[in-house]
SETORMI-889084 format. One line per field, with one value per residue (C-alpha): residue in one letter; y, x, z; residue number from 1. Coordinates in pm, 1 decimal. Each point is the difference from the previous one (the first is absolute). Last residue first. Layout:
BEGIN
resn <- [a;...];
c2 <- [Y;...];
c1 <- [X;...];
c3 <- [Z;...];
resi <- [NUM;...];
end
This chain:
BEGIN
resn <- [x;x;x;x;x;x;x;x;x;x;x;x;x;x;x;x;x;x;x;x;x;x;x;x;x;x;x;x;x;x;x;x;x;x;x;x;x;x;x;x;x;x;x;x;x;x;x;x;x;x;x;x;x;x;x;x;x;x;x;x;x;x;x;x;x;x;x;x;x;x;x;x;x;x;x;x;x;x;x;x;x;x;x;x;x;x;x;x;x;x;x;x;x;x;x;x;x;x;x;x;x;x;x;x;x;x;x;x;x;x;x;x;x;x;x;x;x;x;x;x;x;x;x;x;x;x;x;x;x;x;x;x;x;x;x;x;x;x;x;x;x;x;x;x;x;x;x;x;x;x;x;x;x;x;x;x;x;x;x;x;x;x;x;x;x;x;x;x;x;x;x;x;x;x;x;x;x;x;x;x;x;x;x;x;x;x;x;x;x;x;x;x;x;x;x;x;x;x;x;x;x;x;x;x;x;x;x;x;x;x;x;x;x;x;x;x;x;x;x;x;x;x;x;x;x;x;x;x;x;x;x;x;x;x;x;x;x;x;x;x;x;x;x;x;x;x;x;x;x;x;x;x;x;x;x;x;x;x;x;x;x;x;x;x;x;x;x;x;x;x;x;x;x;x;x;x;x;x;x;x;x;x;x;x;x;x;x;x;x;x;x;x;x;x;x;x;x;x;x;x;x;x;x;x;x;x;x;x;x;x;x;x;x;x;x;x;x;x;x;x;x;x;x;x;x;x;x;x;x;x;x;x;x;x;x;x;x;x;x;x;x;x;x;x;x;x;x;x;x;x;x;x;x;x;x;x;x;x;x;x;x;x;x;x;x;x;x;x;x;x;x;x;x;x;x;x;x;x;x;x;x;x;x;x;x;x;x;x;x;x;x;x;x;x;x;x;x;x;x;x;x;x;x;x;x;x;x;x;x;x;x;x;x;x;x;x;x;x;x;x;x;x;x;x;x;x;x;x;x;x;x;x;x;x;x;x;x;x;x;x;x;x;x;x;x;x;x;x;x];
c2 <- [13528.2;-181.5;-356.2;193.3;224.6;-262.2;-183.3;218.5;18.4;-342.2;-30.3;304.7;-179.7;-305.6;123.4;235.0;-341.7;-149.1;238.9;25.4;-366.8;-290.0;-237.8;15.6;-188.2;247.7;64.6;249.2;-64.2;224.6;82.4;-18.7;-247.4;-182.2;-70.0;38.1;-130.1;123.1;-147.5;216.1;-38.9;203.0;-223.4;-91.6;383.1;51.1;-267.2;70.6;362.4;-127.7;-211.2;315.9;177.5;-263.5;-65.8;410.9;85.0;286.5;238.0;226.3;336.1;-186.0;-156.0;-315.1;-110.1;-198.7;-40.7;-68.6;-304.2;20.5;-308.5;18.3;206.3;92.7;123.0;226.9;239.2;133.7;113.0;-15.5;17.9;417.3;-54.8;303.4;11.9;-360.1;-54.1;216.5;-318.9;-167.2;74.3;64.5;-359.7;-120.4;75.1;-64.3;-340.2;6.9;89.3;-254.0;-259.8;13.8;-17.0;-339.7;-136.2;32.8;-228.0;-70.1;-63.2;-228.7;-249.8;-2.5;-170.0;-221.1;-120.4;-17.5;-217.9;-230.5;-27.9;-58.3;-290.1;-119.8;-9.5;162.7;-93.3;-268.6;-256.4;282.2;-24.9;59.8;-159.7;-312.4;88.2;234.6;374.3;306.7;214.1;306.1;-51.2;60.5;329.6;-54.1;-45.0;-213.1;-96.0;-46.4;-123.7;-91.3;128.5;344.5;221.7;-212.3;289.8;174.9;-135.2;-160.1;70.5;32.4;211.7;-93.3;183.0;335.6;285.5;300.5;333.7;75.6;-30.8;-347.8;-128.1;16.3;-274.6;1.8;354.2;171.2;-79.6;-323.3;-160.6;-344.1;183.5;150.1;-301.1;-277.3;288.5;-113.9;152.2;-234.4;142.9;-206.8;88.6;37.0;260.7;325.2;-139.3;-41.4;375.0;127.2;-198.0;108.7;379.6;-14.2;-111.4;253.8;282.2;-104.6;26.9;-303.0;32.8;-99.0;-179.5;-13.9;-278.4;-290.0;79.9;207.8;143.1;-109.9;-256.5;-123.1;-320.3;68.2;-303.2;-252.8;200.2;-134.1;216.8;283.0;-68.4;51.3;142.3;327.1;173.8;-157.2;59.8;380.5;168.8;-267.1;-142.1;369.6;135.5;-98.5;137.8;309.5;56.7;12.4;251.1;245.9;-87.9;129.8;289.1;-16.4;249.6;-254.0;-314.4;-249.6;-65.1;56.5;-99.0;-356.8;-85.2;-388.9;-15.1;-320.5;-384.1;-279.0;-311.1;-325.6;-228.9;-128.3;54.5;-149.0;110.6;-46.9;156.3;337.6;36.6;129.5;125.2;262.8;190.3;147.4;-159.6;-311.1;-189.8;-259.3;-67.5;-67.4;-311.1;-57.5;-41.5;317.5;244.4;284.6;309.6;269.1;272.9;-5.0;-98.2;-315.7;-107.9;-400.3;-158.7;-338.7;25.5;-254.5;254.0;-238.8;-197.5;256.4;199.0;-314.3;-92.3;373.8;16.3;-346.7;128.4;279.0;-94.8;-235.4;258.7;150.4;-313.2;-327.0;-28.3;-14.3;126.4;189.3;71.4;296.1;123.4;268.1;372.3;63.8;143.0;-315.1;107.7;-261.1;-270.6;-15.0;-93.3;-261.7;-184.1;11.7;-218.0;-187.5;-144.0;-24.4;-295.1;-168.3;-282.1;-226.8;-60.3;300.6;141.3;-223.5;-170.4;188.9;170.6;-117.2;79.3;73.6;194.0;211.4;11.1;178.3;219.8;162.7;39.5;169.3;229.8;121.4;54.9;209.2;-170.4;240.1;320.2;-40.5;78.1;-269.2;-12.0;315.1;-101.4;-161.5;273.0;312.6;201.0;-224.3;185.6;-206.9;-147.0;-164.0;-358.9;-170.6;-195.0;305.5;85.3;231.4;203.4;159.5;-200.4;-275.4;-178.0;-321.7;-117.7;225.5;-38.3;348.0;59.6;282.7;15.8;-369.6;-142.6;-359.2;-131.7;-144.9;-345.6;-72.9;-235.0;148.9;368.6;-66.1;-182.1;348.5;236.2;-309.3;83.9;342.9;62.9;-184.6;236.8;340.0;122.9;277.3;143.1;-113.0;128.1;171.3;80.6;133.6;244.1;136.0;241.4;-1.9;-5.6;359.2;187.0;-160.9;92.8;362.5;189.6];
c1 <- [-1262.9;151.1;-226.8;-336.1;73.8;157.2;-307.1;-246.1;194.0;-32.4;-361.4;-58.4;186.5;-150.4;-378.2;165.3;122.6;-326.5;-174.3;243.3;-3.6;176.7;85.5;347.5;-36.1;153.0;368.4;128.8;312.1;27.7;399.0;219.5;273.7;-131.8;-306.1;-332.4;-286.0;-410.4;-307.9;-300.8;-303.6;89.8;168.9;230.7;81.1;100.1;215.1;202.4;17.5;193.8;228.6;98.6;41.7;237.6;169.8;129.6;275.7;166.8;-7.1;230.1;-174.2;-323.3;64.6;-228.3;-70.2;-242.7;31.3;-327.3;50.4;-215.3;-49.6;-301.9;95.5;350.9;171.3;93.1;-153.4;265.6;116.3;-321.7;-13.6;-36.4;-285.5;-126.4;314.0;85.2;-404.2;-40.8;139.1;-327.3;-277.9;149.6;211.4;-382.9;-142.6;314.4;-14.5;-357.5;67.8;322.4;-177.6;-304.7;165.9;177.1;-301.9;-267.2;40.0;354.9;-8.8;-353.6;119.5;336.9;-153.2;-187.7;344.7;137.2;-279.6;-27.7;435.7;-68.0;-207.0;205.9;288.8;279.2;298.1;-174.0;256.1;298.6;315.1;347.5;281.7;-166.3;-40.2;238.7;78.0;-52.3;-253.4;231.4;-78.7;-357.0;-28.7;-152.8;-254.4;56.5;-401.0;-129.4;-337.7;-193.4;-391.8;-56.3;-96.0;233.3;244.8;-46.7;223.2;305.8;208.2;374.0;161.9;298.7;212.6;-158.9;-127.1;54.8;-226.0;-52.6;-366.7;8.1;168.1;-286.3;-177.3;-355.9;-5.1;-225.8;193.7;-170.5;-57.7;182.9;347.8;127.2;-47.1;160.7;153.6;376.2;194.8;299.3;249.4;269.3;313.9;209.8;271.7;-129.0;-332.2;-48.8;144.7;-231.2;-297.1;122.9;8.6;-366.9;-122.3;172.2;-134.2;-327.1;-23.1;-59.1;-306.8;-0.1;-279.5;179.6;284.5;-287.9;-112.3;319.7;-134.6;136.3;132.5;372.5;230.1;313.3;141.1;254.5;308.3;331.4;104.7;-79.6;287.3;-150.0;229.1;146.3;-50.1;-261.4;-195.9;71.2;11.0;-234.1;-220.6;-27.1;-62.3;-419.1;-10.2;170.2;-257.9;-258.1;125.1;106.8;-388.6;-96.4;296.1;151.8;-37.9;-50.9;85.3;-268.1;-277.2;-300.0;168.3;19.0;267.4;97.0;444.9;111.7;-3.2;229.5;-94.5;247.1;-62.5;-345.9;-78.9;217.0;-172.7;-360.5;28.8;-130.4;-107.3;-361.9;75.0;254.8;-226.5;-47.5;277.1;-120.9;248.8;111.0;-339.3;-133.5;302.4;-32.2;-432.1;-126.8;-90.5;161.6;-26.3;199.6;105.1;385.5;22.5;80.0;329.1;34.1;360.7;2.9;8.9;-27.2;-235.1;-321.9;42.8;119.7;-293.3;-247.2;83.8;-80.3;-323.1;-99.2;41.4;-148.7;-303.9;-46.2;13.4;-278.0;-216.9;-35.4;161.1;-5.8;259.3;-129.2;221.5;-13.7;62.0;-34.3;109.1;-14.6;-339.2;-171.1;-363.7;-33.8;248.2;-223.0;-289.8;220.9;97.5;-339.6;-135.0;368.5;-130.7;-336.3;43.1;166.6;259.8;174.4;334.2;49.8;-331.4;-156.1;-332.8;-167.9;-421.8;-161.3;-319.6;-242.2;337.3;-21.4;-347.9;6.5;326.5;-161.2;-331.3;223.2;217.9;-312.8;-201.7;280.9;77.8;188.2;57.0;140.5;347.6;-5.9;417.9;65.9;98.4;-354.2;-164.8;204.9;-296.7;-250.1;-328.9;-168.7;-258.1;-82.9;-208.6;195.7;166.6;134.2;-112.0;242.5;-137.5;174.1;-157.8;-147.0;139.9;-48.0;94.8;322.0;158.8;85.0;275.8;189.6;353.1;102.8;309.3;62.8;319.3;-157.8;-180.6;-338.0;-187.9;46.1;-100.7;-151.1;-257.1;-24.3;-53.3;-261.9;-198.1;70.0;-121.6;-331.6;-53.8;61.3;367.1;-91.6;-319.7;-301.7;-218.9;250.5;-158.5;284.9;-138.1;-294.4;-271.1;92.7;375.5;-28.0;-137.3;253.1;284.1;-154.0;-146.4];
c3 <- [20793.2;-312.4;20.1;33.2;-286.3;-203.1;41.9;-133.0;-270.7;-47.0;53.8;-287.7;-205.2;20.6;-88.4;-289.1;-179.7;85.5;-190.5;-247.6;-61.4;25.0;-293.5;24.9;355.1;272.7;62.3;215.7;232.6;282.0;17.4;297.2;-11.3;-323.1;-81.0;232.9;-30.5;-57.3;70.9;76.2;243.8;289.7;194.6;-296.6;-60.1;369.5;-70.0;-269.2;125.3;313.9;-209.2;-154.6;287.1;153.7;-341.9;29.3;-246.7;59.8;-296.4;162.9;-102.5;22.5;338.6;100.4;-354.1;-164.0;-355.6;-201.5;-237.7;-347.2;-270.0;-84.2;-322.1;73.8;340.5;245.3;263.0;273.6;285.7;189.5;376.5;18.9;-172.0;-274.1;-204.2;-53.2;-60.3;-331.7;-184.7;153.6;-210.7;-286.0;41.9;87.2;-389.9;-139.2;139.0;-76.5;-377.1;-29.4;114.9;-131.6;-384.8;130.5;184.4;-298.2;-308.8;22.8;382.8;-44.5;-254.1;125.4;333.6;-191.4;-192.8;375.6;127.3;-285.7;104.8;366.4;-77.9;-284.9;258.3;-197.8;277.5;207.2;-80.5;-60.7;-247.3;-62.2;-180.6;-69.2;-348.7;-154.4;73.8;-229.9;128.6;-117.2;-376.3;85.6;183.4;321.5;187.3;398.0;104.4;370.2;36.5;357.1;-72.5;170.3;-315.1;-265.2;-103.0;313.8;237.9;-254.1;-309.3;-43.9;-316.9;-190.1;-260.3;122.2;-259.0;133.8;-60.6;379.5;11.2;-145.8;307.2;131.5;-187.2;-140.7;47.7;252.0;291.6;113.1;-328.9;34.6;139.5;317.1;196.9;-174.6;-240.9;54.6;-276.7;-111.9;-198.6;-117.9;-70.3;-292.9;116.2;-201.1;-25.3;347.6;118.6;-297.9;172.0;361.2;-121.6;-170.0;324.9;208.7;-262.0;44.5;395.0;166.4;226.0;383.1;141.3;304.3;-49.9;14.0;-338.6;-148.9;-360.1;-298.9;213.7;-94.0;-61.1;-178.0;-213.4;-77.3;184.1;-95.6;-289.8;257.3;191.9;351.4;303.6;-122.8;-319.3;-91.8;375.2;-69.3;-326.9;-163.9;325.1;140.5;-355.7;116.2;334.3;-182.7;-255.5;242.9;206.7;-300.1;-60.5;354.6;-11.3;365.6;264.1;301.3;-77.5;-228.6;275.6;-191.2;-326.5;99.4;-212.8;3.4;183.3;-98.0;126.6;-145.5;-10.4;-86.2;277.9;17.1;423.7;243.7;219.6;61.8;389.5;-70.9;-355.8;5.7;330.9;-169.1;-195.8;-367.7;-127.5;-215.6;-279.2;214.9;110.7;-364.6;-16.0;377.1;-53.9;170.1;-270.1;-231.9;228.2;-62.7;236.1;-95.7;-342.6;-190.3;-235.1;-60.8;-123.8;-87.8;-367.8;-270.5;-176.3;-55.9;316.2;243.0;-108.9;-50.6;391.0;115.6;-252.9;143.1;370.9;-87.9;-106.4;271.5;212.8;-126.7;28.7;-171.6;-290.4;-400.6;-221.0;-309.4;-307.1;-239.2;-387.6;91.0;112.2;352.6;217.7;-69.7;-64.6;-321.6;169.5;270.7;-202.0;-232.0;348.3;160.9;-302.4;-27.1;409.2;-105.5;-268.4;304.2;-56.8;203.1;193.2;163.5;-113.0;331.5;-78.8;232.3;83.6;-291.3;-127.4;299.0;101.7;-347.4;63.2;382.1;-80.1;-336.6;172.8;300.2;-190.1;-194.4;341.1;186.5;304.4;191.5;-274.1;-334.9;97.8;348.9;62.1;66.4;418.1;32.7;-197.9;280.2;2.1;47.4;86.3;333.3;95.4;378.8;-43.6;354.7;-265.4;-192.6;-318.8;-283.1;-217.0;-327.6;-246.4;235.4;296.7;229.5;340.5;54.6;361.9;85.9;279.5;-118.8;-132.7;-7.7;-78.1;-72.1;136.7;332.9;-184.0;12.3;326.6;308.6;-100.1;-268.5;206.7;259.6;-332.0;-102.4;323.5;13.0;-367.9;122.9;284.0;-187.4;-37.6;-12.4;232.7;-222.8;-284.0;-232.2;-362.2;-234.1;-310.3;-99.5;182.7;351.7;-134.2;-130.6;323.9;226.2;-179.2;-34.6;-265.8];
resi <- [449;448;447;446;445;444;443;442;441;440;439;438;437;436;435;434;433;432;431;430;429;428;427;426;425;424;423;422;421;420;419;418;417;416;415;414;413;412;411;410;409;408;407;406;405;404;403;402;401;400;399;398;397;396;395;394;393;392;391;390;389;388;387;386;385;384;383;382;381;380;379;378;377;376;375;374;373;372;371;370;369;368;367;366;365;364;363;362;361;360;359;358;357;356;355;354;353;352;351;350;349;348;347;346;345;344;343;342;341;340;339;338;337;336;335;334;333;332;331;330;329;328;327;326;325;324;323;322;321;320;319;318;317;316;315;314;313;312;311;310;309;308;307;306;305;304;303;302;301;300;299;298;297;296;295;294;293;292;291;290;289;288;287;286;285;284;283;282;281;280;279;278;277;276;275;274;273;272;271;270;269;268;267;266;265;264;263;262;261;260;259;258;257;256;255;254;253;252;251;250;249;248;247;246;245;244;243;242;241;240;239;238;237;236;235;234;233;232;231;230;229;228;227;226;225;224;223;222;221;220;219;218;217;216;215;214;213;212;211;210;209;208;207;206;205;204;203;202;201;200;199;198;197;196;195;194;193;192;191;190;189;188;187;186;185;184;183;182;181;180;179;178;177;176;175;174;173;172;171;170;169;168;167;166;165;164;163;162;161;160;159;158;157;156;155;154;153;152;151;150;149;148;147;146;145;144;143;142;141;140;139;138;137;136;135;134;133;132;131;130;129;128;127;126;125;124;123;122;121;120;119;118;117;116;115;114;113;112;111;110;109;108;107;106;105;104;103;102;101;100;99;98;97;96;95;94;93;92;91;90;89;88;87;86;85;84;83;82;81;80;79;78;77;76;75;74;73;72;71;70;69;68;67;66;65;64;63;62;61;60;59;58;57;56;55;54;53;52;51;50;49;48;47;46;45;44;43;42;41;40;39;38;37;36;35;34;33;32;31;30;29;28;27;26;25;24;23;22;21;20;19;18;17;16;15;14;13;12;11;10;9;8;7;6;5;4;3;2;1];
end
């Protein structure tokens, strides 16, 4: 069945050129009136959404692919998420937890603790965002192990604010004219498998990226008595969708536990369901010190949260703190949200991201564009490439599939240099599943002649 077969009975519904009139009137407001840095992709202006639809305000629908960058797990506006949100606000909407009390706040608290992916007891730090997250695990590292020493990886991205900024590698903009950043960082090699050297052993790979810090970066230009803690994505969000092999994970947590450092696994992105475990990190068999939560854990609603074992949240009043941070809004809206992932989005995650990995995997050898499928769960990058014997990267062709998927109906983004990033609601379906497939591959065809 073709493309155009399959989304004249479900799927996107596009009634006008894009952008339609109304988009180009606020597209021409933004334009004078928001701030440069943002980047945009595609120029939809979102009116209203459901499950995995998005609205536009010229009334076009589309399947969201990318759930506002992984943040919407139980679907745009799921109906649980928003009873919880509407009477927890007809309630009350602040008090601040800084300085007050929220039953809610130790509610959330004893849930998390339950799925943790470390041994308890635990303690929950309250934020805003992602970044937030780390900035508080960052400060609590230093704090906790009277360290100054931070170790991230080439390809990561931590967040924007200098502490989270100093940590991200995945491109240059994101750091170009900040300087002087948090001193302290140190930046090592992350193995992307795909692009390991030419002849090399994938897990001999692995374990080297990892002995780097120990039999190189030791050795040379970091005492390792100084360093507080490694910072790390189970898998690389904004590096590529790039997964961490097992056997690099384990490696970091015997390198941590041989020198007493912390490992922090950052799971804004790559945790709260999305690849079929409650954590990804879980896949690998390592229990982290400290974990950072964001995106999906509250389906949309502002909440970053810093986990971590107990006796490492040591620090006294006043040393760090948030006035929004635990929001009881944003907290009814997270327990909600855990409602629905442990009663259906988890387990549908991993069987449609199987489902599509199936689907796709057999991709690198039919498109001569395609490099390679990756991924967990809903979690999946596809690797565009210009040369597959060189594995150039090619963002132009990328981009170009990005967009020829938003005019037809479905909303993708990219990661990395030259990846498609994939990332629908946990609760999507097969059927739509197959519906954005079939677009996307439709795509690459157009994009690689």
């Amino acid at each position: 069945m073709t493309s155009t077969a399959i989304l004249s009975s479900a799927g996107p519904k596009i009634k006008t050129q894009l952008p339609g009139p109304n988009a180009r009137r606020v597209l021409e407001a933004d334009a004078r009136l928001i701030s440069p840095s943002y980047t945009r992709s595609y120029p939809l202006v979102a009116k209203r959404g459901r499950g995995v639809i998005v609205e536009d305000v010229d009334d076009n629908e589309f399947l969201d692919f990318s759930a506002g960058i992984a943040v919407v797990s139980t679907g745009h506006c799921h109906p649980e998420v928003v009873a919880a949100i509407q009477k927890q606000a007809g309630e009350l909407i602040h008090m601040s937890g800084t300085d007050f009390y929220y039953e809610s706040m130790t509610t959330l608290a004893e849930r998390l603790s339950k799925v943790a992916p470390m041994k308890g007891p635990h303690r929950v730090y309250y934020g805003n965002s992602g970044t937030e997250a780390i900035e508080a695990a960052l400060k609590l590292a230093r704090y906790h192990t009277k360290r100054q020493g931070i170790i991230a990886f080439y390809g990561a991205f931590h967040g924007r604010t200098m502490g989270a900024l100093s940590l991200t590698a995945s491109k240059p903009q994101q750091r170009r004219r900040f300087a002087p950043l948090v001193p302290g960082v140190t930046h090592v090699p992350y193995p992307n498998l795909y692009r390991r050297p030419e002849g090399s052993d994938a897990k001999q790979y692995a374990m080297d990226c990892a002995r780097f810090i120990e039999e190189k970066l030791f050795k040379t230009t970091l005492p390792p008595e100084e360093v507080a803690a490694i910072f790390v994505e189970a898998i690389q969000g904004e590096g590529g969708y790039v997964v961490a092999p097992a056997e690099f994970m384990q490696e970091l947590r015997r390198i941590c536990d041989k020198h007493g450092i912390l490992l922090v696994v950052d799971e804004v992105q790559s945790g709260s369901g999305r690849t079929g475990k409650w954590w990804a990190v879980e896949h690998t068999g390592v229990e982290p010190d400290i974990i950072t939560v964001a995106k999906g854990i509250a389906s949309g609603m502002p909440l970053g949260i810093t986990i971590t074992r107990a006796e490492i949240m040591d620090w006294v009043p006043g040393s760090h703190a948030s006035t929004f941070g635990g929001n009881p809004v944003c907290i009814a809206a997270a327990l909600a949200t855990m409602d629905v992932l442990e009663r259906e989005g988890i387990q549908n995650a991993a069987e449609v991201g199987d489902y599509m990995m199936q689907r796709m995997k057999p991709w690198v050898e039919k498109h001569a564009v395609i490099g390679d499928v990756r991924g967990r769960g809903l979690m999946i990058g596809v690797e565009i490439t210009r040369d597959k014997k060189a594995r150039t990267p090619a963002s132009d062709v990328r981009d170009k599939i990005v967009e020829l998927a938003f005019e037809r109906g479905v909303l993708f983004l990219g990661a990395g240099e030259s990846s498609v990033r994939i990332s629908p609601p946990l609760i999507v379906s097969r059927e739509q599943a197959d519906i954005a497939m079939t677009v996307l591959e439709e795509c690459i065809v157009l994009a690689g002649k």
